[in-house]
Backbone as CSV, one residue per row, in Angstrom:
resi,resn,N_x,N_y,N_z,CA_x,CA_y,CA_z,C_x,C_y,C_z
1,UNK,-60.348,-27.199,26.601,-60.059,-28.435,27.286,-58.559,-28.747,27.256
2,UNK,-57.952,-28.330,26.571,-56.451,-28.754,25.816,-55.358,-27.638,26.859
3,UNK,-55.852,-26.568,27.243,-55.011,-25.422,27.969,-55.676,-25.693,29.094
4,UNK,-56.114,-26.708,29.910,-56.641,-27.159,31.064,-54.796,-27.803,31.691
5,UNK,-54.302,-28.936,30.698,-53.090,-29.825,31.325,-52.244,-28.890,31.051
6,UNK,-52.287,-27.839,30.342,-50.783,-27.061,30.045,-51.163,-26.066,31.150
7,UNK,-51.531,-25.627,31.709,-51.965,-24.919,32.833,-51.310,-25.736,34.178
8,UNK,-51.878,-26.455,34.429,-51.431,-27.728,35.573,-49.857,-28.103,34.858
9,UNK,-49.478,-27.940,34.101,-48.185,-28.436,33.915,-47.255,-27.338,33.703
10,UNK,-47.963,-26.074,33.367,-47.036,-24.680,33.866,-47.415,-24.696,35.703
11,UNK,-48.023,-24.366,36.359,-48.260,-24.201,37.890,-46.968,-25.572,38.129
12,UNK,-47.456,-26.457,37.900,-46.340,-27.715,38.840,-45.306,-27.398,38.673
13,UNK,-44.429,-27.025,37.123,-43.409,-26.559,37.345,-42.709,-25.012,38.211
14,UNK,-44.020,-24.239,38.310,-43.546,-22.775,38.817,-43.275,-23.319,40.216
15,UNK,-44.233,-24.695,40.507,-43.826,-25.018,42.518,-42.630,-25.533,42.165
16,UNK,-42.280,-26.248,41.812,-40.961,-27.083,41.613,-40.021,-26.314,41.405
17,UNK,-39.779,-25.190,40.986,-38.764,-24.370,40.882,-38.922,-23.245,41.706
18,UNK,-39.995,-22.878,42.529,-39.686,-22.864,43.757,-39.259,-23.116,44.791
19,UNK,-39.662,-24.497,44.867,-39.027,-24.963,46.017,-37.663,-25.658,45.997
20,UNK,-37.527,-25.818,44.760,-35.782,-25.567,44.676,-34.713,-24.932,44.836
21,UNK,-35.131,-23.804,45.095,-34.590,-21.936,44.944,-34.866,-22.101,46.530
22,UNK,-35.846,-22.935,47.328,-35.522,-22.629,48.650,-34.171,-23.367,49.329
23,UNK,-34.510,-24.483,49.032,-33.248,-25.415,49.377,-31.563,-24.403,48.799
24,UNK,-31.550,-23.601,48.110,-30.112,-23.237,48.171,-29.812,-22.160,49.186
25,UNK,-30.643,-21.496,49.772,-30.570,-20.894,50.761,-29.554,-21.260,51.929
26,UNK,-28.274,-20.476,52.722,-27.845,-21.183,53.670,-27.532,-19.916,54.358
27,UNK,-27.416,-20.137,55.614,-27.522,-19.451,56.824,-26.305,-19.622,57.162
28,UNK,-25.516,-19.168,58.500,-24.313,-19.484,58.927,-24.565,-18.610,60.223
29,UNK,-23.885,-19.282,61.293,-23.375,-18.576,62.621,-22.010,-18.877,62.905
30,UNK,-21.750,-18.165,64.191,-20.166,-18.197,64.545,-20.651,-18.933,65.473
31,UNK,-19.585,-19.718,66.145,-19.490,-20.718,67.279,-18.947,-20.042,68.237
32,UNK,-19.885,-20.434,69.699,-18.338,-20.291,70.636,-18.297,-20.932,71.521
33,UNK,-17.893,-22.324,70.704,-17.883,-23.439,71.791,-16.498,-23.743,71.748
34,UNK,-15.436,-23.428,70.923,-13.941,-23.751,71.180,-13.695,-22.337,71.774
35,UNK,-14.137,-21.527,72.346,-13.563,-20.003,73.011,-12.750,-20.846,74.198
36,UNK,-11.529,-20.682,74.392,-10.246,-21.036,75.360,-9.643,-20.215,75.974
37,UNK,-9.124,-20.164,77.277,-7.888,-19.180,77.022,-7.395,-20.123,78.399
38,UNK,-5.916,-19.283,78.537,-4.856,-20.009,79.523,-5.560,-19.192,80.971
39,UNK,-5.317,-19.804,81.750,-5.131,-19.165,83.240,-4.087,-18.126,83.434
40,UNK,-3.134,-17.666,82.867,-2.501,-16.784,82.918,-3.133,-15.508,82.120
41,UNK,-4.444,-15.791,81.281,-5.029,-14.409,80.198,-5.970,-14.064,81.289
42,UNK,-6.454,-14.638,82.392,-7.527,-14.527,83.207,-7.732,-13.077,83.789
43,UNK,-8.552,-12.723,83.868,-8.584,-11.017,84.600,-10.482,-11.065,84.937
44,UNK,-10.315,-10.251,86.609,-11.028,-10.340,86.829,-12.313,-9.026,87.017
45,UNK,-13.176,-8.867,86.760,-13.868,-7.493,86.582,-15.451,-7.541,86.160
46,UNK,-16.091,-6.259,86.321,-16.726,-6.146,85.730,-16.962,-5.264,84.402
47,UNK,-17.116,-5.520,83.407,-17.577,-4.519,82.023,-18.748,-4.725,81.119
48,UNK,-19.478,-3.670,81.120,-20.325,-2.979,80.314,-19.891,-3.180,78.727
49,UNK,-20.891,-3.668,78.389,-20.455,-3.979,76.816,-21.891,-3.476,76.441
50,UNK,-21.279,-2.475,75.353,-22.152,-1.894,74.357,-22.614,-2.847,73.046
51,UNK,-23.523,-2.699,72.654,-24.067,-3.491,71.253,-23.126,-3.438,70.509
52,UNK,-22.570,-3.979,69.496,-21.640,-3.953,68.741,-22.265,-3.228,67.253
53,UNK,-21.739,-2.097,66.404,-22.711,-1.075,65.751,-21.666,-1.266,64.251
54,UNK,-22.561,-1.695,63.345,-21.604,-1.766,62.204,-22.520,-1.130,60.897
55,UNK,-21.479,0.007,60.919,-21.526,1.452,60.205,-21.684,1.201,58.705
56,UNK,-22.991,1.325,57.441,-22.454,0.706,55.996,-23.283,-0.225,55.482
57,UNK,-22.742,-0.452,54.155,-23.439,-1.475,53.629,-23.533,-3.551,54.447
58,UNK,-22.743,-3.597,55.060,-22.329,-4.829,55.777,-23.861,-4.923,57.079
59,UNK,-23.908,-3.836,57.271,-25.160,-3.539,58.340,-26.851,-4.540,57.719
60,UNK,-26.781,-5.909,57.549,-27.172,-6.378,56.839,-27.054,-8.075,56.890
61,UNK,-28.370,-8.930,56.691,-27.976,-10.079,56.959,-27.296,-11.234,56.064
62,UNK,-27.338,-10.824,54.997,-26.891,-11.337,53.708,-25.390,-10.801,53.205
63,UNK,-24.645,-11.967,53.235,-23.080,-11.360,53.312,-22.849,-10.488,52.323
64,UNK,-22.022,-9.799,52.556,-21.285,-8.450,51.407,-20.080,-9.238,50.844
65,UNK,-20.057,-8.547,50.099,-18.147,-9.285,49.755,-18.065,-8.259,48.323
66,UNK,-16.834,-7.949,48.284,-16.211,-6.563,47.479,-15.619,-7.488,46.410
67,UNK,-16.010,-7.186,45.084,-15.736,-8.417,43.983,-14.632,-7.663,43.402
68,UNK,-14.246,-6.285,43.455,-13.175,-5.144,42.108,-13.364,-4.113,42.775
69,UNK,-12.358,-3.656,42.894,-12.108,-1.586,43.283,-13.840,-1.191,42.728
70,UNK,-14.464,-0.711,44.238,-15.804,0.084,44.284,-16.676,-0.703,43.757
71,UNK,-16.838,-2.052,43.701,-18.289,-2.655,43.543,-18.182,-4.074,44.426
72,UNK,-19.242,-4.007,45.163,-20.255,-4.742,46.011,-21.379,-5.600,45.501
73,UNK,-20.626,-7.084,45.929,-21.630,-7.708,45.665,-22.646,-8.303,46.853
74,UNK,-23.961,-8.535,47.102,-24.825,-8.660,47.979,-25.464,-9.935,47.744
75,UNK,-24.754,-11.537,48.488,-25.276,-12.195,48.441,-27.128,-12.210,48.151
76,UNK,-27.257,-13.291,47.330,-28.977,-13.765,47.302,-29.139,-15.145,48.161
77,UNK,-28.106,-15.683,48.752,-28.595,-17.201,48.904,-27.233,-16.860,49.937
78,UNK,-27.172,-16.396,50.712,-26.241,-16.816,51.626,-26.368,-15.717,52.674
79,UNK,-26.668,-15.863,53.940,-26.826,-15.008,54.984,-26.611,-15.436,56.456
80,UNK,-26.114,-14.377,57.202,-26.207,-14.748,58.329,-27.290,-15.430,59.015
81,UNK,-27.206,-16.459,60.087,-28.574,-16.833,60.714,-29.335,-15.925,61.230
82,UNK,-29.213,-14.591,62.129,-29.178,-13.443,62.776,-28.602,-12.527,62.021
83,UNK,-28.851,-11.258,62.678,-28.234,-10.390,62.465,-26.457,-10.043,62.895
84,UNK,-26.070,-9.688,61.775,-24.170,-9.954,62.303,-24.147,-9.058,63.405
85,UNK,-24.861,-7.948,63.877,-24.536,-7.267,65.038,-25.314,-7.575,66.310
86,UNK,-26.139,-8.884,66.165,-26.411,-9.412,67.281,-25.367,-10.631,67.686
87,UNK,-25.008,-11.145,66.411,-24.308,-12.364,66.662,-22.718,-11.824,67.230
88,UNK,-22.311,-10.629,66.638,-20.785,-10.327,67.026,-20.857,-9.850,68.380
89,UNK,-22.239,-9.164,68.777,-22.584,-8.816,70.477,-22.453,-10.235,71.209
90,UNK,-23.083,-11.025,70.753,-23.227,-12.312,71.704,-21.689,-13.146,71.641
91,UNK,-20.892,-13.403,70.756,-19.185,-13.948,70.754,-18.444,-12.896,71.651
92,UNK,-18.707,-12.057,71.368,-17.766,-10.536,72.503,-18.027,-11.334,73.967
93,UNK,-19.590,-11.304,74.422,-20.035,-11.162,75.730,-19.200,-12.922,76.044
94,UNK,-19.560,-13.730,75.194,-18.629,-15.228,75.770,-17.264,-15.458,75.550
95,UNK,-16.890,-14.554,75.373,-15.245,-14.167,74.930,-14.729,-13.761,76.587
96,UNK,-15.054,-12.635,77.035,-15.001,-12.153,77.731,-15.384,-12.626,79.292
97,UNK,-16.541,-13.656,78.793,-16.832,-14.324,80.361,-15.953,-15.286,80.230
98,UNK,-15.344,-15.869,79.422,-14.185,-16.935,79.357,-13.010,-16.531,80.433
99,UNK,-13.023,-15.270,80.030,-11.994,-14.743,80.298,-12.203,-14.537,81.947
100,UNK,-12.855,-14.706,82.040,-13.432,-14.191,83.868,-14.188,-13.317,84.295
101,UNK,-14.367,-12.187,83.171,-15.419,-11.100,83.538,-16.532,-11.459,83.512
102,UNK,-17.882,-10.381,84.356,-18.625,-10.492,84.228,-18.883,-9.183,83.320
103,UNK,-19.575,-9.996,82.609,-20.408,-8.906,81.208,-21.520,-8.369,81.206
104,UNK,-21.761,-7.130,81.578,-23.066,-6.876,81.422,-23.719,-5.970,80.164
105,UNK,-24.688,-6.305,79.605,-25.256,-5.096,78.102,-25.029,-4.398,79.004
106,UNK,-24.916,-3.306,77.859,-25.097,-1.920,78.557,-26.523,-1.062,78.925
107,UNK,-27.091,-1.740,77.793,-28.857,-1.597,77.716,-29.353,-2.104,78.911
108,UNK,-28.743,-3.049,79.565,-29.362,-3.493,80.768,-28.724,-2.889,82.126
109,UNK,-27.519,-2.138,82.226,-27.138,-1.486,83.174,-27.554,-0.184,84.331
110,UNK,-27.586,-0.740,85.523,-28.274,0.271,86.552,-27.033,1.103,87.012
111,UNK,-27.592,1.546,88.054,-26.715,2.810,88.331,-25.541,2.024,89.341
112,UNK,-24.378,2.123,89.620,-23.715,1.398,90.568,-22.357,2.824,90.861
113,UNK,-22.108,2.316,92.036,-21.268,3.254,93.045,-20.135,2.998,92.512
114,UNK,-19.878,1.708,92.468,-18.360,2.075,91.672,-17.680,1.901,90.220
115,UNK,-16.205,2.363,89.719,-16.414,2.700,88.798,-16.095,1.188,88.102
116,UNK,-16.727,1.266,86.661,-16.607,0.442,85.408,-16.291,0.942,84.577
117,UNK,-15.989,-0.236,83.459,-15.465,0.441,82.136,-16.424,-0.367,81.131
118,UNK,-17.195,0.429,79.987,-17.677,0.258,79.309,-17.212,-0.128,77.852
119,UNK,-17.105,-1.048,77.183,-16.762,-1.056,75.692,-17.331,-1.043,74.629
120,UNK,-17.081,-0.466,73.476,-17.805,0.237,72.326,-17.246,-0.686,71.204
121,UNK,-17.699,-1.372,70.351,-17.009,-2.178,69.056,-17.958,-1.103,67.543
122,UNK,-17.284,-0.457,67.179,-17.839,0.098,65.894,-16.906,-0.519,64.638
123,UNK,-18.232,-0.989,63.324,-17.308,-1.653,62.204,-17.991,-1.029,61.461
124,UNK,-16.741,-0.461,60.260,-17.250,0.243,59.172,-16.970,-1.053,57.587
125,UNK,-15.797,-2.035,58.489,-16.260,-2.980,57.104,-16.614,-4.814,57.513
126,UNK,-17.283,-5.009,57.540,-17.204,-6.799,57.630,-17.866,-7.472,56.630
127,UNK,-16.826,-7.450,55.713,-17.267,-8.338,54.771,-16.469,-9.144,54.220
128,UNK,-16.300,-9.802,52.836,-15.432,-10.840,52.560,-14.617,-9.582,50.630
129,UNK,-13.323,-10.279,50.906,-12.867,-9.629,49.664,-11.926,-10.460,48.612
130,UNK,-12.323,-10.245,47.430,-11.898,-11.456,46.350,-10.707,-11.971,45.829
131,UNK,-9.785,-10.354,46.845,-8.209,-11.118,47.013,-7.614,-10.821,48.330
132,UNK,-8.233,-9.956,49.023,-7.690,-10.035,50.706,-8.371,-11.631,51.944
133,UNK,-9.713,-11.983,51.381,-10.162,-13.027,52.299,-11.373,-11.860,53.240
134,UNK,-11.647,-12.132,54.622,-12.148,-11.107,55.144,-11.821,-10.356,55.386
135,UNK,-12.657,-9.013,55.687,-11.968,-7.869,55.935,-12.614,-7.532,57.197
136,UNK,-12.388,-7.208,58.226,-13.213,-6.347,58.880,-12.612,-4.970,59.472
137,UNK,-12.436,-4.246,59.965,-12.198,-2.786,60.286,-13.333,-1.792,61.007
138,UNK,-12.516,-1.333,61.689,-13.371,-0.073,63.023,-12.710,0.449,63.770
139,UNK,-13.619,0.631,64.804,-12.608,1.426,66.103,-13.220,0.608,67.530
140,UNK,-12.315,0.751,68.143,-13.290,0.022,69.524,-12.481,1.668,70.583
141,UNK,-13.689,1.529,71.436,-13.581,2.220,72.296,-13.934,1.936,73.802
142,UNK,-13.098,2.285,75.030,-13.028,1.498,76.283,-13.098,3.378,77.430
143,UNK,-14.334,3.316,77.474,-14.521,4.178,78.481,-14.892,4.006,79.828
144,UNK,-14.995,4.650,80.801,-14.302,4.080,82.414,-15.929,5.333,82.889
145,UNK,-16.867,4.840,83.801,-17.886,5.055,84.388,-17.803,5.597,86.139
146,UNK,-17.449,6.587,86.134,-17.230,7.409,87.535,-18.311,8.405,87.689
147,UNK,-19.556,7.508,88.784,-20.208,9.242,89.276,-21.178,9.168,88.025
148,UNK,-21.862,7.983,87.563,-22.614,8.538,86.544,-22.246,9.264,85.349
149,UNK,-21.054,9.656,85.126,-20.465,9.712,83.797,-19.594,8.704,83.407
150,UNK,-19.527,8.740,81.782,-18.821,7.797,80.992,-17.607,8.938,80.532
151,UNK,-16.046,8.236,80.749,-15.019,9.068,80.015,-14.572,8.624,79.141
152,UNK,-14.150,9.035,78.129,-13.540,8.165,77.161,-11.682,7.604,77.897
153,UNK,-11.685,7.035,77.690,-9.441,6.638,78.306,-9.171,5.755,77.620
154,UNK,-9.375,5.339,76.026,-8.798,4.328,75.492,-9.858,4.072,73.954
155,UNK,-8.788,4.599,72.580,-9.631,4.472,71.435,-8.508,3.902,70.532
156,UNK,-8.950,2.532,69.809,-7.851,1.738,68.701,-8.401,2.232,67.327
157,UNK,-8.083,2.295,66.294,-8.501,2.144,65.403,-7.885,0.609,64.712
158,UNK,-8.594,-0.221,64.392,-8.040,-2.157,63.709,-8.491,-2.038,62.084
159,UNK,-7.574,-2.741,61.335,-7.841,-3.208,60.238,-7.468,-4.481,60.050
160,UNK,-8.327,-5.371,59.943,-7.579,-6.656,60.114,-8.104,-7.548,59.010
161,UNK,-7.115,-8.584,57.900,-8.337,-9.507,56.797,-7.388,-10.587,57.264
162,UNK,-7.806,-11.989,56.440,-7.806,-12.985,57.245,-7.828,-13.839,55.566
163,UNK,-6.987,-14.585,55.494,-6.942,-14.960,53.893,-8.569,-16.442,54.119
164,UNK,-8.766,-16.551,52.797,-9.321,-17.888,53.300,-8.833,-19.169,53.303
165,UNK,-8.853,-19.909,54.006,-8.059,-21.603,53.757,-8.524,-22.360,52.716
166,UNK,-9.829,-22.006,51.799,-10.009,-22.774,50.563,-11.338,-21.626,50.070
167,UNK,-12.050,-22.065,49.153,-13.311,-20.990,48.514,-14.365,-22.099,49.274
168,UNK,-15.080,-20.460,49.369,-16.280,-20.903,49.750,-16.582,-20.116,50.948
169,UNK,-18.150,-19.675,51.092,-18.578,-19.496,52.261,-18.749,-19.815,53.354
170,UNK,-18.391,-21.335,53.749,-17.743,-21.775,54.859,-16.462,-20.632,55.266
171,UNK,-15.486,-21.235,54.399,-14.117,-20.783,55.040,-14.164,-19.151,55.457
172,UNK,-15.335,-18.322,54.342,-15.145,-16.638,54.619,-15.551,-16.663,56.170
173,UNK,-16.880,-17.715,56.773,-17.107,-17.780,58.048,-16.311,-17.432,58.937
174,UNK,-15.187,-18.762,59.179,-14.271,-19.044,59.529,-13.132,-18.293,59.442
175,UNK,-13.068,-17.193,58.607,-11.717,-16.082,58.214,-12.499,-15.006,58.885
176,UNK,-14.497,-14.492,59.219,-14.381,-13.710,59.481,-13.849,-14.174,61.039
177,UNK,-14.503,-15.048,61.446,-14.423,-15.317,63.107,-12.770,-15.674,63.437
178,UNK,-12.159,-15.699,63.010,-10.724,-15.628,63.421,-10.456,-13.856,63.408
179,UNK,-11.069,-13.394,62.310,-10.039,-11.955,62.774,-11.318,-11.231,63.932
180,UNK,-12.302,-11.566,63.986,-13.360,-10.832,65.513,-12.224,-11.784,66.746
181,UNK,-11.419,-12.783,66.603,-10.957,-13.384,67.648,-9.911,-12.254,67.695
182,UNK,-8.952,-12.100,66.828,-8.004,-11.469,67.087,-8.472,-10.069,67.799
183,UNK,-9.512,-9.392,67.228,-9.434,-8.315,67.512,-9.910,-7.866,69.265
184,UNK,-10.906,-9.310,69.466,-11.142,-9.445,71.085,-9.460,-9.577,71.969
185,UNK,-8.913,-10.326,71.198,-7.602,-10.570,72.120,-6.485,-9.007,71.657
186,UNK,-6.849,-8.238,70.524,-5.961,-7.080,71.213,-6.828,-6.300,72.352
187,UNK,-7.819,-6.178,72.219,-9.007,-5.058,73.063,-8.322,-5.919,74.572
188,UNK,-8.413,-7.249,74.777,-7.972,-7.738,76.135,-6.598,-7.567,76.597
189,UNK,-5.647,-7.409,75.211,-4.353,-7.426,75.908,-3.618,-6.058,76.128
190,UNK,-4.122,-5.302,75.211,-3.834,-3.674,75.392,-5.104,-2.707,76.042
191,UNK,-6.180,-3.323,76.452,-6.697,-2.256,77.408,-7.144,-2.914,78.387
192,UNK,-8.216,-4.119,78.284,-8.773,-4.711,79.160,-7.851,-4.968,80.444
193,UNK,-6.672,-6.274,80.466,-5.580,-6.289,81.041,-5.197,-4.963,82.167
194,UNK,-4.667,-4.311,81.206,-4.057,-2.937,81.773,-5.298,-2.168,82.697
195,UNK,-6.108,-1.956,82.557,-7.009,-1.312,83.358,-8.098,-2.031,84.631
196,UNK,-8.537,-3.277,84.300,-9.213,-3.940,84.833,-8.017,-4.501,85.432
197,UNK,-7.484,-4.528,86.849,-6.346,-4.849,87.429,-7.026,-5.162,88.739
């Protein structure tokens, strides 16, 4: 009779500290409702945008962040809302229609007579680091569609980190989505620009 209330008073506490452990949970997305640009960045075209493919441990919805030379730590309570390579596909594609293009997946692309240029975003790091801020790094690649083939005519390799403006997983947000900004505005100003004419 006596291990009847200690029973009910172990269970109430196992919910209660459950559902506490849910509440610290937090999610995060990138915005792109301040995406701007001048009338003079404007260019007009069409491009094929490939999924954005990130190579590694970062491939993952729960942020990474590099704590000491060769060890990785893997958030428990902090993750993207989505997947980061759906969410960095979807900021590319409204980046770019800002800009004036029309964007099409590439997954969704038919056959067309004339030529386009397709773009490739590969990341081998996006994560956060405990004295650089974010890091992210890859290659983007801008190939041109003649005749049913794809050529390659344009490959960067970027390394770019981004300090943070205070601690916390807010600001790593915010440090990663400033350097995916930067790296959209070199892809626009050294290839996009120049080719889409």
């Amino acid at each position: 009779m006596m291990k009847l209330p200690i029973y009910l008073g172990l269970i109430s506490l196992l919910l209660i500290g459950c559902s506490s452990n849910q509440n610290t949970h937090k999610y995060y997305k990138f915005s792109d409702q301040n995406l701007q640009v001048s009338a003079t960045q404007k260019i007009a075209g069409h491009l094929y945008l490939e999924d954005v493919s990130i190579i590694g441990v970062s491939n993952q919805q729960a942020f990474v962040q590099y704590t000491k030379p060769n060890t990785v730590n893997i958030a428990r309570f902090h993750f993207w809302a989505e997947h980061p390579e759906n969410m960095l596909t979807q900021l590319t594609q409204s980046y770019f229609h800002t800009l004036g293009l029309t964007v099409v997946p590439r997954a969704l692309a038919g056959d067309v007579e004339k030529p386009l240029f397709s773009l490739k975003l590969v990341l081998n790091e996006f994560a956060g680091h405990y004295n650089k801020g974010a890091l992210l790094s890859g290659n983007w690649y801008l190939y041109k569609q003649e005749q049913g083939e794809l050529k390659l005519i344009q490959t960067q390799r970027f390394s770019l980190n981004s300090q943070l403006n205070k601690d916390g997983f807010e600001a790593l947000v915010s440090a990663h989505q400033e350097n995916w900004i930067k790296l959209l505005d070199t892809v626009h100003q050294e290839a996009l620009s120049t080719h889409l004419k």
